[in-house]
PDB file of N, CA, C and O in Angstrom:
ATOM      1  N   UNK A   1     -64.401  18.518 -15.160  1.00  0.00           N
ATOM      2  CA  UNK A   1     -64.334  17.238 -15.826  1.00  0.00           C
ATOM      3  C   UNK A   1     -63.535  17.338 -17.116  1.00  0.00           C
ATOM      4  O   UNK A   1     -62.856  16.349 -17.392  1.00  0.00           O
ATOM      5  N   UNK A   2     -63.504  18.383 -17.958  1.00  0.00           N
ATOM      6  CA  UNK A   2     -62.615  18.839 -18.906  1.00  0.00           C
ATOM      7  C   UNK A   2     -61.460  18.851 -18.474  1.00  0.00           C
ATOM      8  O   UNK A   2     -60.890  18.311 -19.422  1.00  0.00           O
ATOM      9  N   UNK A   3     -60.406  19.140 -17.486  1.00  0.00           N
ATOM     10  CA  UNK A   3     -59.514  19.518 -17.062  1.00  0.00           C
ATOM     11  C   UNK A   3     -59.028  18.033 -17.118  1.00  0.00           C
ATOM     12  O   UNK A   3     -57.974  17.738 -17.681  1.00  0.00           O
ATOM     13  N   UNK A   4     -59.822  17.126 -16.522  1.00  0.00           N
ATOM     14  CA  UNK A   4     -59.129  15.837 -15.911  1.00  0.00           C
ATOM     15  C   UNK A   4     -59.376  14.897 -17.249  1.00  0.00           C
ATOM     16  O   UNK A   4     -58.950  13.743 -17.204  1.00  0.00           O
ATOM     17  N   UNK A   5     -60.156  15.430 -18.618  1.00  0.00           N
ATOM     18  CA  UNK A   5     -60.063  14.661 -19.805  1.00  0.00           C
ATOM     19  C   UNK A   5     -58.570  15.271 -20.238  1.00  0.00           C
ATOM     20  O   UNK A   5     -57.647  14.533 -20.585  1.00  0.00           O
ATOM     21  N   UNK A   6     -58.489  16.408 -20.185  1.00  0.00           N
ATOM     22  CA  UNK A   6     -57.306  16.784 -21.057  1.00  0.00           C
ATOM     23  C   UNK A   6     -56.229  16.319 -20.238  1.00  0.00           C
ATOM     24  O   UNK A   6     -55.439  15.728 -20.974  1.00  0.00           O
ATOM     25  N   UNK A   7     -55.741  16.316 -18.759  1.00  0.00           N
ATOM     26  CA  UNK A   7     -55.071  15.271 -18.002  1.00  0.00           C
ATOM     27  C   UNK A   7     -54.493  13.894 -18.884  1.00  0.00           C
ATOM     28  O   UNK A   7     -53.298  13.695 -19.103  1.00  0.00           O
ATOM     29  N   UNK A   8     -55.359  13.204 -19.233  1.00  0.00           N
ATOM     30  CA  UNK A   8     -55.434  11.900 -19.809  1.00  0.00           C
ATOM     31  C   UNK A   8     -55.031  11.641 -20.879  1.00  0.00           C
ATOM     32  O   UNK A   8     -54.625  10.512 -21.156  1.00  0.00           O
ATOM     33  N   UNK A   9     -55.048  12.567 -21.672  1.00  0.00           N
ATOM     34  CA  UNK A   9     -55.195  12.601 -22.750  1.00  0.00           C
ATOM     35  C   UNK A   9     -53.506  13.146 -23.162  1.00  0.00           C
ATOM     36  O   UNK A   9     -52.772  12.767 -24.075  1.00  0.00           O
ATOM     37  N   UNK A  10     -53.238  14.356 -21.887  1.00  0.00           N
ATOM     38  CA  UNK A  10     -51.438  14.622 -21.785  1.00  0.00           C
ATOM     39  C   UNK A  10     -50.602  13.132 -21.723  1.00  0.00           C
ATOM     40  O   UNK A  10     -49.725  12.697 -22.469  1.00  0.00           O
ATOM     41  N   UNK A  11     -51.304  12.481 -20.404  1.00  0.00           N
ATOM     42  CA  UNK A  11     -50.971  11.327 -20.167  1.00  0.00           C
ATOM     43  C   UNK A  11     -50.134  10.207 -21.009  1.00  0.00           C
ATOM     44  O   UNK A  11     -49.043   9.637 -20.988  1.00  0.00           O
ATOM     45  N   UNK A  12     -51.455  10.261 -21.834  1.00  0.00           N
ATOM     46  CA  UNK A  12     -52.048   9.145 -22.573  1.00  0.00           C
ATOM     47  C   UNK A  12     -50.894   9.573 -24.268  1.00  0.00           C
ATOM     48  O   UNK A  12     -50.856   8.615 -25.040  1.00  0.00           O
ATOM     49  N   UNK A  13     -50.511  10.173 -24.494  1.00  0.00           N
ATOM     50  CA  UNK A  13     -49.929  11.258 -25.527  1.00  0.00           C
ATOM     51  C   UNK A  13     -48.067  10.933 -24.978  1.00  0.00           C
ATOM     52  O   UNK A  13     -47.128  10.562 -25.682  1.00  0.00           O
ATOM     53  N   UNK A  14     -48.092  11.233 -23.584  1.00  0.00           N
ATOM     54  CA  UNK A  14     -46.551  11.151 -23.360  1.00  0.00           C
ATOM     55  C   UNK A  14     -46.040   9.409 -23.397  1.00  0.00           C
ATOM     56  O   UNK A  14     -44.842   9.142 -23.485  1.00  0.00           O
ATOM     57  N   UNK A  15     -46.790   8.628 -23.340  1.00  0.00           N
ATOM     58  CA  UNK A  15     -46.866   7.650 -23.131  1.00  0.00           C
ATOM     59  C   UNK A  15     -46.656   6.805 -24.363  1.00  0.00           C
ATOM     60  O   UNK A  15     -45.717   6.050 -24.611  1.00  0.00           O
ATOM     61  N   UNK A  16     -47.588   7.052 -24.992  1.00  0.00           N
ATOM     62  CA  UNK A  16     -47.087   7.075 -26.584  1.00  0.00           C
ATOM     63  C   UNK A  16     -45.601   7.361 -27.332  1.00  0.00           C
ATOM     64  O   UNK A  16     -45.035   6.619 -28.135  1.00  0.00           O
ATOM     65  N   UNK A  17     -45.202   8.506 -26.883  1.00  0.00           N
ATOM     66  CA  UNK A  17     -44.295   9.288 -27.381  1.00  0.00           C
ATOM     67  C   UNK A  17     -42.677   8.313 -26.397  1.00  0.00           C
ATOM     68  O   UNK A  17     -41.613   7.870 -26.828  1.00  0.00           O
ATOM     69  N   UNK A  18     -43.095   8.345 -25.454  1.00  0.00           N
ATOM     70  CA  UNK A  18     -41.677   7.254 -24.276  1.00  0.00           C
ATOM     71  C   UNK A  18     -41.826   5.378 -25.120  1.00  0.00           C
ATOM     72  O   UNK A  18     -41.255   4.288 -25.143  1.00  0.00           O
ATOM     73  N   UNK A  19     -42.580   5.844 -25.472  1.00  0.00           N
ATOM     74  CA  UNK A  19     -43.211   3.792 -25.977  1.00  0.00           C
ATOM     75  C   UNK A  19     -41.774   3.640 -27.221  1.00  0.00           C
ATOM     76  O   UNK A  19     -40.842   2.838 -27.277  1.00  0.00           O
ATOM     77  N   UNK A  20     -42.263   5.119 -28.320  1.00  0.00           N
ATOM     78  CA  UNK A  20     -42.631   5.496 -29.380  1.00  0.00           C
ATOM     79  C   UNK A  20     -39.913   5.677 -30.057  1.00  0.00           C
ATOM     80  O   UNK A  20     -39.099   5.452 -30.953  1.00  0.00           O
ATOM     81  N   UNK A  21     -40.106   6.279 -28.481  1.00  0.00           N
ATOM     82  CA  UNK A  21     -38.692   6.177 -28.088  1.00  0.00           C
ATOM     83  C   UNK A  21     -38.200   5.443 -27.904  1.00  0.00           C
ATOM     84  O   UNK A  21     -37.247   5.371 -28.680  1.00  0.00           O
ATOM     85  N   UNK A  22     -38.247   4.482 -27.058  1.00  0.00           N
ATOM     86  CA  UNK A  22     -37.956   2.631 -27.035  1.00  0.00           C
ATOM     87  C   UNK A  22     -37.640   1.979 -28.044  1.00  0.00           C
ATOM     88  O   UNK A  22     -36.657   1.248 -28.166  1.00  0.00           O
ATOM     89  N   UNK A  23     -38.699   2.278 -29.046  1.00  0.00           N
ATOM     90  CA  UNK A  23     -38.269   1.188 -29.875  1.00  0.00           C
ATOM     91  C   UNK A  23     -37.032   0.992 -30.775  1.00  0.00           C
ATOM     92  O   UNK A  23     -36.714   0.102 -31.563  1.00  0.00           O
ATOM     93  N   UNK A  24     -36.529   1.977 -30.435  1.00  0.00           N
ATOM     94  CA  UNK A  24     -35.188   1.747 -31.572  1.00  0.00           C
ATOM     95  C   UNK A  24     -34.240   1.136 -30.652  1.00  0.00           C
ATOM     96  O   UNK A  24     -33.403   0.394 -31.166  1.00  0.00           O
ATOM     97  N   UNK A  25     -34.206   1.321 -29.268  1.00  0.00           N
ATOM     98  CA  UNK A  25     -32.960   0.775 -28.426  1.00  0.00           C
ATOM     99  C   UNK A  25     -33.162  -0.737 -28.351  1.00  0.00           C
ATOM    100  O   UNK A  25     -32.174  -1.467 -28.437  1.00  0.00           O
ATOM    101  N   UNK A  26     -34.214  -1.179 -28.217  1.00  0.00           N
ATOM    102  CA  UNK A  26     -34.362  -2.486 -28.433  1.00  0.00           C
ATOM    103  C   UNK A  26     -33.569  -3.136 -29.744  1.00  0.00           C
ATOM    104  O   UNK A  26     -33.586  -4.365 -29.687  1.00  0.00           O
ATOM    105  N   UNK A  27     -33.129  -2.800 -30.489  1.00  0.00           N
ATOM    106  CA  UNK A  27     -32.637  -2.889 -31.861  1.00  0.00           C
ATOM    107  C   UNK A  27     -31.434  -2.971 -31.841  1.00  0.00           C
ATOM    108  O   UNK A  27     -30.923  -3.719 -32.674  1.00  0.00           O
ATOM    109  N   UNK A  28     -30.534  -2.223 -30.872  1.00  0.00           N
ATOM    110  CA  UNK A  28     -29.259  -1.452 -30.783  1.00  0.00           C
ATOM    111  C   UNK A  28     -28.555  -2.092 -31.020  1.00  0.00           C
ATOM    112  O   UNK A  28     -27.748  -1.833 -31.913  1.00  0.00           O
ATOM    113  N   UNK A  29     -28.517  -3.759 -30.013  1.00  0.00           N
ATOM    114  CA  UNK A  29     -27.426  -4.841 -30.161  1.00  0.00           C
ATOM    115  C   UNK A  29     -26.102  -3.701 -28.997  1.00  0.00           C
ATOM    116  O   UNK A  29     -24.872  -3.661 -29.009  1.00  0.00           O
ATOM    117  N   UNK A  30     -26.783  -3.211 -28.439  1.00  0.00           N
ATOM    118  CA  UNK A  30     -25.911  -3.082 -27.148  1.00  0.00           C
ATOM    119  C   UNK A  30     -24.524  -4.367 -27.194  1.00  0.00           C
ATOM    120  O   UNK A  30     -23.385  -4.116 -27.589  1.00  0.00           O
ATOM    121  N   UNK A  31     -24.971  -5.633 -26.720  1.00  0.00           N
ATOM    122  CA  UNK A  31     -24.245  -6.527 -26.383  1.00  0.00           C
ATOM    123  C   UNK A  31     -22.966  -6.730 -27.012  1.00  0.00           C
ATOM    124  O   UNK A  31     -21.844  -7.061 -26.629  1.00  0.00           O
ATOM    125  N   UNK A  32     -23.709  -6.304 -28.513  1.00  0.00           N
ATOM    126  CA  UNK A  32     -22.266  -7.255 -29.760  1.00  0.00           C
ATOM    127  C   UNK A  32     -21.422  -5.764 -29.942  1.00  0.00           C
ATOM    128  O   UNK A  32     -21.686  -4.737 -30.568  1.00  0.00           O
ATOM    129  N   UNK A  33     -20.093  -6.246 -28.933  1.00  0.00           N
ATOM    130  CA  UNK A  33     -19.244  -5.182 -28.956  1.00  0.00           C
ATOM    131  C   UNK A  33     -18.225  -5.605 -30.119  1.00  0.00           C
ATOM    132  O   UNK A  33     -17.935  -6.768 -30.400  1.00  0.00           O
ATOM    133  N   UNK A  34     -17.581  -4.088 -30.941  1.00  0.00           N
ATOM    134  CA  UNK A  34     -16.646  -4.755 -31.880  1.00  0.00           C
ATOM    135  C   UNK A  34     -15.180  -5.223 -31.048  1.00  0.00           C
ATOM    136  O   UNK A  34     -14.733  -4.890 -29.950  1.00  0.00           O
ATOM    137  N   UNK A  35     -14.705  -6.088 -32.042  1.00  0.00           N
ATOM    138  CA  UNK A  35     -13.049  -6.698 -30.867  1.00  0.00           C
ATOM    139  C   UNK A  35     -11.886  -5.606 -30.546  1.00  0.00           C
ATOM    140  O   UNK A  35     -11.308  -5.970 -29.522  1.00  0.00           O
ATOM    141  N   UNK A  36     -11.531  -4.824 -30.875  1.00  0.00           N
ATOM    142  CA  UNK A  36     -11.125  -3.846 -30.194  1.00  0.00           C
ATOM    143  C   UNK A  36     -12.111  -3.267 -28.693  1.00  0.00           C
ATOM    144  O   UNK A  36     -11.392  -2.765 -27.830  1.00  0.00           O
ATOM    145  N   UNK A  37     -13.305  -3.300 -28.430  1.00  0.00           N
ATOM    146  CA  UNK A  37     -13.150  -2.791 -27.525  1.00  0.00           C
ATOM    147  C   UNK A  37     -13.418  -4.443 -26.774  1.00  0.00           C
ATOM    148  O   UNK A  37     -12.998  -4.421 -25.617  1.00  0.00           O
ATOM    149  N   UNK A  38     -13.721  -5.155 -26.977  1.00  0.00           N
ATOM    150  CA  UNK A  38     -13.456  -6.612 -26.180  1.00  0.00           C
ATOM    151  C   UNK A  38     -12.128  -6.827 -25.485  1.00  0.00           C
ATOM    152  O   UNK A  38     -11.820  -7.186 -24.349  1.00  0.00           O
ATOM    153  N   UNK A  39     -11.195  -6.350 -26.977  1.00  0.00           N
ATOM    154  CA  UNK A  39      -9.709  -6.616 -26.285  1.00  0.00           C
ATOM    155  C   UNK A  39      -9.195  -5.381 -25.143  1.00  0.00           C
ATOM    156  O   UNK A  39      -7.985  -5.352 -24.918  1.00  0.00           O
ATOM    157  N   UNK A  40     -10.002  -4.456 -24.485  1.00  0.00           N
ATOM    158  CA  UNK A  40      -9.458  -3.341 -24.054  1.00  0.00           C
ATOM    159  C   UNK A  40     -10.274  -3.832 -22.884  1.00  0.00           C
ATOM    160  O   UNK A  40      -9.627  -3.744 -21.841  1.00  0.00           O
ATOM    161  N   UNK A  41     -11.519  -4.335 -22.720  1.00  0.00           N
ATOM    162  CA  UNK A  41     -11.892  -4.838 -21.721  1.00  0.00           C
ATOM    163  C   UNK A  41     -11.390  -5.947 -21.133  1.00  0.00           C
ATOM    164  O   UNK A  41     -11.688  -6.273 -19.984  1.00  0.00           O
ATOM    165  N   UNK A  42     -10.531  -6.652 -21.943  1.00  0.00           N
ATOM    166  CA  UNK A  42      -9.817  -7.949 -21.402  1.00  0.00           C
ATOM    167  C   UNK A  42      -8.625  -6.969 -20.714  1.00  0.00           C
ATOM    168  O   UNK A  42      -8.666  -6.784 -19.497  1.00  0.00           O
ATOM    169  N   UNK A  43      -7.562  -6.348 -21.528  1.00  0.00           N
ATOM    170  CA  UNK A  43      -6.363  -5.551 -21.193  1.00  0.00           C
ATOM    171  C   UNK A  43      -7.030  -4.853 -19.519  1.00  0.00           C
ATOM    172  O   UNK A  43      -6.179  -4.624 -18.659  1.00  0.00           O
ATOM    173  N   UNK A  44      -8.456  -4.578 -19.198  1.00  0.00           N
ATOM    174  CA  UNK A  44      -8.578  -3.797 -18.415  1.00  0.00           C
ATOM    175  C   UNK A  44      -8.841  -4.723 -17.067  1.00  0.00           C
ATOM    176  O   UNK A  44      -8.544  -4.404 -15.915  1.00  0.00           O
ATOM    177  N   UNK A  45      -9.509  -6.018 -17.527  1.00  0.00           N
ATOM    178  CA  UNK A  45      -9.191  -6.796 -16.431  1.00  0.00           C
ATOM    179  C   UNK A  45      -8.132  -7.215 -16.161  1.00  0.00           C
ATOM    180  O   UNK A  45      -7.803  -7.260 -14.976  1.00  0.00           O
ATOM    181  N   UNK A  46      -7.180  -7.694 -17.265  1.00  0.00           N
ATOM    182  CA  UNK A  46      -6.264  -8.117 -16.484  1.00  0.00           C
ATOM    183  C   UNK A  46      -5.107  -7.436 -15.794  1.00  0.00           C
ATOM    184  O   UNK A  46      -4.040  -7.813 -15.310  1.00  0.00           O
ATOM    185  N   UNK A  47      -5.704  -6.345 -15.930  1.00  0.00           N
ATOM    186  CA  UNK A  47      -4.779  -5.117 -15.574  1.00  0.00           C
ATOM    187  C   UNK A  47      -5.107  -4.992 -14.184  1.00  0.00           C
ATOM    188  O   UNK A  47      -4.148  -5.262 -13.461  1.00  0.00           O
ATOM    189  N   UNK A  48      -6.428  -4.584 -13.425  1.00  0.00           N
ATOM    190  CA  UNK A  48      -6.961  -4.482 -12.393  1.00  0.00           C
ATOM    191  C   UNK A  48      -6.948  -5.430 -11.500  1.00  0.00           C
ATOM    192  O   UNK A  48      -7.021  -5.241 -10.285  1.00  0.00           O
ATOM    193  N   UNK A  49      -6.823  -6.872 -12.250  1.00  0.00           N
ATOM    194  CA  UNK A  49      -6.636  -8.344 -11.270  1.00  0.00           C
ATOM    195  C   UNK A  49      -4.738  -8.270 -10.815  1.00  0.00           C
ATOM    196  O   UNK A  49      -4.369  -8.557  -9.676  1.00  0.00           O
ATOM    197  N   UNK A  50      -3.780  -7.862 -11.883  1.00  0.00           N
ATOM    198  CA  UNK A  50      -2.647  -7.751 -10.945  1.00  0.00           C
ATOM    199  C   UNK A  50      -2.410  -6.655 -10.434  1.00  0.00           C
ATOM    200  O   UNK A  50      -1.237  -6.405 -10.158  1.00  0.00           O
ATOM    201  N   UNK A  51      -3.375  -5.740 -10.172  1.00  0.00           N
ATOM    202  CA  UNK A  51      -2.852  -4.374  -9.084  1.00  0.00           C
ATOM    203  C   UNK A  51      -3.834  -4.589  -8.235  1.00  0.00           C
ATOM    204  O   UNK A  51      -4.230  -3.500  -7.820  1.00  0.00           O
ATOM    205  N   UNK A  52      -4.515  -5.615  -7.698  1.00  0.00           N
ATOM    206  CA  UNK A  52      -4.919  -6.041  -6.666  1.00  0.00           C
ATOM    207  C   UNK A  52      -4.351  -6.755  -5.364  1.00  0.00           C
ATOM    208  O   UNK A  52      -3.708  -7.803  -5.302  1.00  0.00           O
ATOM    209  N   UNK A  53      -4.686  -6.059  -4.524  1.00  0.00           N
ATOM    210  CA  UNK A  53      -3.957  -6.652  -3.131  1.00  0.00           C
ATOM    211  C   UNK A  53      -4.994  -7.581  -2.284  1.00  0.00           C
ATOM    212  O   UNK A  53      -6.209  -7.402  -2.359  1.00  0.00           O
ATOM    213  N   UNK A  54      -4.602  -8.247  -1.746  1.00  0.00           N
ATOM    214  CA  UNK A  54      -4.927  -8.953  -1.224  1.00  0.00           C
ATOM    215  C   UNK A  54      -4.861  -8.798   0.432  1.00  0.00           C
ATOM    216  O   UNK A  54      -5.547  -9.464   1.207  1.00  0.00           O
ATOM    217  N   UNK A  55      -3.837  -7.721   0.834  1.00  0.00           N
ATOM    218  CA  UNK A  55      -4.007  -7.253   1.871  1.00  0.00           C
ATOM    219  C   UNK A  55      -3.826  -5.921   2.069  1.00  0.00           C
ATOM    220  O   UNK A  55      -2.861  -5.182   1.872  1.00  0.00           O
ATOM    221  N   UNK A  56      -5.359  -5.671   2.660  1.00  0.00           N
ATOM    222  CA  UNK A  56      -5.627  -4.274   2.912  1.00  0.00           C
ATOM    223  C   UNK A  56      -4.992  -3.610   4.198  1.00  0.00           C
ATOM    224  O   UNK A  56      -5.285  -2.443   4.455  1.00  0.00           O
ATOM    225  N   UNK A  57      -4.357  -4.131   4.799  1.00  0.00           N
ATOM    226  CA  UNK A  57      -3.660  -3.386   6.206  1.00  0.00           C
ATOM    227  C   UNK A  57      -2.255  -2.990   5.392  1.00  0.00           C
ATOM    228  O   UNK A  57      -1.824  -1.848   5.555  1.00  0.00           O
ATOM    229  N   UNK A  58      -1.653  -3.758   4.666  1.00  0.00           N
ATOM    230  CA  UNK A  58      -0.013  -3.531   3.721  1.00  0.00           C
ATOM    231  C   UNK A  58      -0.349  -2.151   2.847  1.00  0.00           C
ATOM    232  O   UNK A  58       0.388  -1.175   2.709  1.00  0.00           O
ATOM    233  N   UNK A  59      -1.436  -2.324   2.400  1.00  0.00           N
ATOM    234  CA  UNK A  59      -2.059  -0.977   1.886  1.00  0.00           C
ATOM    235  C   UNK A  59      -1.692   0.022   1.905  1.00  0.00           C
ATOM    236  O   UNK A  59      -0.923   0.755   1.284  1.00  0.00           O
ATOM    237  N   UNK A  60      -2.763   0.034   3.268  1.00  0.00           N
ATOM    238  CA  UNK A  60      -2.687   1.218   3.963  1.00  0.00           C
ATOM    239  C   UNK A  60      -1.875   1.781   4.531  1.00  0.00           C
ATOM    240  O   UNK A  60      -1.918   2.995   4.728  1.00  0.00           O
ATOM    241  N   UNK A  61      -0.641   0.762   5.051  1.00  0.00           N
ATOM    242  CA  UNK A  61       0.708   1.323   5.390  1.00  0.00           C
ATOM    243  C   UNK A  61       1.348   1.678   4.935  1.00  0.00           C
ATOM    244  O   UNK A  61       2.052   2.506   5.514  1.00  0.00           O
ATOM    245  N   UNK A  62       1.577   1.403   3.782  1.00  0.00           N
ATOM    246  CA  UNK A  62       2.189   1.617   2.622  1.00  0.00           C
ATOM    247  C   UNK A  62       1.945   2.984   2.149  1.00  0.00           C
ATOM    248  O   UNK A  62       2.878   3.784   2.219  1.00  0.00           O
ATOM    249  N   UNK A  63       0.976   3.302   1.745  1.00  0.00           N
ATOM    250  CA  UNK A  63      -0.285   4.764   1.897  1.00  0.00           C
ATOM    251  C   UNK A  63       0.237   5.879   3.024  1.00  0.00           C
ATOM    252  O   UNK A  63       0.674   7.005   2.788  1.00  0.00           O
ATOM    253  N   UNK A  64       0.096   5.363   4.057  1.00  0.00           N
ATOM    254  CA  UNK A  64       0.208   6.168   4.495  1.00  0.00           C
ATOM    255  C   UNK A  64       1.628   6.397   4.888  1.00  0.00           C
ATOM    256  O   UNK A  64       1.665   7.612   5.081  1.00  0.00           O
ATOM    257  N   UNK A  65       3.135   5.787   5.177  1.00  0.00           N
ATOM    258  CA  UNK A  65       4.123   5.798   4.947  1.00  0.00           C
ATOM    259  C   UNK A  65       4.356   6.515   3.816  1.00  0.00           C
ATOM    260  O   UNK A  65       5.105   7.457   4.076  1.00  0.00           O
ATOM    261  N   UNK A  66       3.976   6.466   2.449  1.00  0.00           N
ATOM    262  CA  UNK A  66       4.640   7.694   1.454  1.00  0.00           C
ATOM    263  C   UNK A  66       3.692   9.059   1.543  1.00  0.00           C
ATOM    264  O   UNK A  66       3.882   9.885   0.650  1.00  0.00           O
ATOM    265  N   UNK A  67       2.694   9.361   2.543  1.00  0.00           N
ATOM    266  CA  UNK A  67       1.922  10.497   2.743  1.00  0.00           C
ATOM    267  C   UNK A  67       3.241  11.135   3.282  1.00  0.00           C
ATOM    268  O   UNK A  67       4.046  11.948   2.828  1.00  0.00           O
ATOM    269  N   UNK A  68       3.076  10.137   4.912  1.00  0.00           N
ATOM    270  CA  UNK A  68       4.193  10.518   5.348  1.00  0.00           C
ATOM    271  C   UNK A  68       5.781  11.198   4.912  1.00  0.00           C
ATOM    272  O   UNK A  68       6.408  12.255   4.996  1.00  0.00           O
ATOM    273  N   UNK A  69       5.865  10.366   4.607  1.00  0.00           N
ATOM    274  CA  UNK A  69       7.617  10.616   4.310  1.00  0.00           C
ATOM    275  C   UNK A  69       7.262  12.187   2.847  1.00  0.00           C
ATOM    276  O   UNK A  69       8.097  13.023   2.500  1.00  0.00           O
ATOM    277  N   UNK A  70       5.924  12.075   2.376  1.00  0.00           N
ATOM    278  CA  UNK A  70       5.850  13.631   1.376  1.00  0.00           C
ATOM    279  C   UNK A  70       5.804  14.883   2.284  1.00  0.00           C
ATOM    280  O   UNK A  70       6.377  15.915   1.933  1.00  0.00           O
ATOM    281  N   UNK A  71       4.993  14.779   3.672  1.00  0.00           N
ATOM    282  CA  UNK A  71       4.642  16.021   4.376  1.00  0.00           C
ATOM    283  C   UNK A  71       5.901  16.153   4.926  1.00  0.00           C
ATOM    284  O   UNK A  71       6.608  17.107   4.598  1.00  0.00           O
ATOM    285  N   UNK A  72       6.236  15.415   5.633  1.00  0.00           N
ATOM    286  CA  UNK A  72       7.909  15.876   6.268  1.00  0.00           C
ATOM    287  C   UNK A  72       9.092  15.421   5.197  1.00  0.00           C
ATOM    288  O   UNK A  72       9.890  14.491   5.315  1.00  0.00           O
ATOM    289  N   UNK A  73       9.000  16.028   4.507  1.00  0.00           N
ATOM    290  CA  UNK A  73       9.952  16.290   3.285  1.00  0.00           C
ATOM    291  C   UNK A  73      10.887  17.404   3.557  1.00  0.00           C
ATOM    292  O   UNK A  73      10.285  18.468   3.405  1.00  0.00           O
ATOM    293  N   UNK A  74      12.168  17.586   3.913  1.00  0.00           N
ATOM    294  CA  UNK A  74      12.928  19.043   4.236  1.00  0.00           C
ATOM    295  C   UNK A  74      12.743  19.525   2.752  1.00  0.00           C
ATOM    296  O   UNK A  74      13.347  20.598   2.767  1.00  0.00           O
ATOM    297  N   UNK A  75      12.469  19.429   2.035  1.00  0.00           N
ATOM    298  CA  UNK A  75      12.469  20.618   0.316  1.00  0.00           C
ATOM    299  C   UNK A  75      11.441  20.745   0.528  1.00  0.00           C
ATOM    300  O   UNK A  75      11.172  21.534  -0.378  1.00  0.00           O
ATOM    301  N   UNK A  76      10.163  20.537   1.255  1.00  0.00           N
ATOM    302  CA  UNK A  76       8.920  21.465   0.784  1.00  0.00           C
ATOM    303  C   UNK A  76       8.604  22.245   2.198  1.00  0.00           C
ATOM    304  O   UNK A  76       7.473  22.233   2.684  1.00  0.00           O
ATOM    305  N   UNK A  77       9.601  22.856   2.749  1.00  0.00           N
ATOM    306  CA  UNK A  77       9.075  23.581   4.542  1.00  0.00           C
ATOM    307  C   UNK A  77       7.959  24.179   4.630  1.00  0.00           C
ATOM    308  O   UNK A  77       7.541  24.438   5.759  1.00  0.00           O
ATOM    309  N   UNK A  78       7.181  24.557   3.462  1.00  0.00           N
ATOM    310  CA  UNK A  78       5.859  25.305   3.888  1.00  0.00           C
ATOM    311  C   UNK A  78       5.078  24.469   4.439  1.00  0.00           C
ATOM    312  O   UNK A  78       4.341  24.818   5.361  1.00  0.00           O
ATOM    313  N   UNK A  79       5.107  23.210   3.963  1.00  0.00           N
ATOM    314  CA  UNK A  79       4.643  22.122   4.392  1.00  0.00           C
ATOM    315  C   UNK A  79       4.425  21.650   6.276  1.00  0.00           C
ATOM    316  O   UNK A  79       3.512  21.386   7.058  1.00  0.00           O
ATOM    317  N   UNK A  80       5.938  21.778   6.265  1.00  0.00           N
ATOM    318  CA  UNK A  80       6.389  21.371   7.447  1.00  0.00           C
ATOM    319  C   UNK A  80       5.386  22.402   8.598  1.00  0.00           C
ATOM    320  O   UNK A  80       4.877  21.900   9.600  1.00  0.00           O
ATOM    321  N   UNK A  81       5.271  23.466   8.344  1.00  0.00           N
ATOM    322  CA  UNK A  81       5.550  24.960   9.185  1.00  0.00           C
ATOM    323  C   UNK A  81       3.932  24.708   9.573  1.00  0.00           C
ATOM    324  O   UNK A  81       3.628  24.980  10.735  1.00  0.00           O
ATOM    325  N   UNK A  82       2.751  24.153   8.584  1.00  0.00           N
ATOM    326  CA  UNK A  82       1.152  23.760   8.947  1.00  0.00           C
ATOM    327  C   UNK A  82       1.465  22.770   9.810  1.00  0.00           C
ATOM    328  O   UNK A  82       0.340  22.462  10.205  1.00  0.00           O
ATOM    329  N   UNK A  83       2.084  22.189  10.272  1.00  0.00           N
ATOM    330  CA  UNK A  83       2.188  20.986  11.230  1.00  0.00           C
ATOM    331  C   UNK A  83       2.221  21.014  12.664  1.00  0.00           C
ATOM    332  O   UNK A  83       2.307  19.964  13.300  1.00  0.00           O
TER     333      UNK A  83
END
């Protein structure tokens, strides 16, 4: 019965101590970013919205056409010779 008070009491102690940790992040203001990094998150969307495709088959051809045309490259024959 001692064993399972001191249990509780670990418990009851870490619990405190995780509570005890919290409270400062609540405080942080996470949200209110300064404008430099606002403006780097704007620069980053609008960066990512025009290197977006809209078609994923052009892609991939595309992709895989310059794989292509790198492995059978005549300047890199070691290349060639795994094939």
């Amino acid at each position: 019965m001692a064993s399972l008070r001191c249990n509780y009491s670990v418990i009851f102690l870490f619990s405190v101590v995780l509570f005890a940790s919290l409270i400062p992040k609540l405080h942080a203001n996470i949200g209110d970013f300064d404008p430099y990094l606002e403006k780097r998150a704007e620069e980053a969307l609008q960066s990512s919205l025009a290197a977006y495709n809209e078609n994923p088959e052009q892609l991939t051809q595309t992709f895989n056409k310059e794989v292509g045309e790198t492995l059978f490259n005549g300047t890199r024959r070691y290349l060639r010779e795994m094939i």
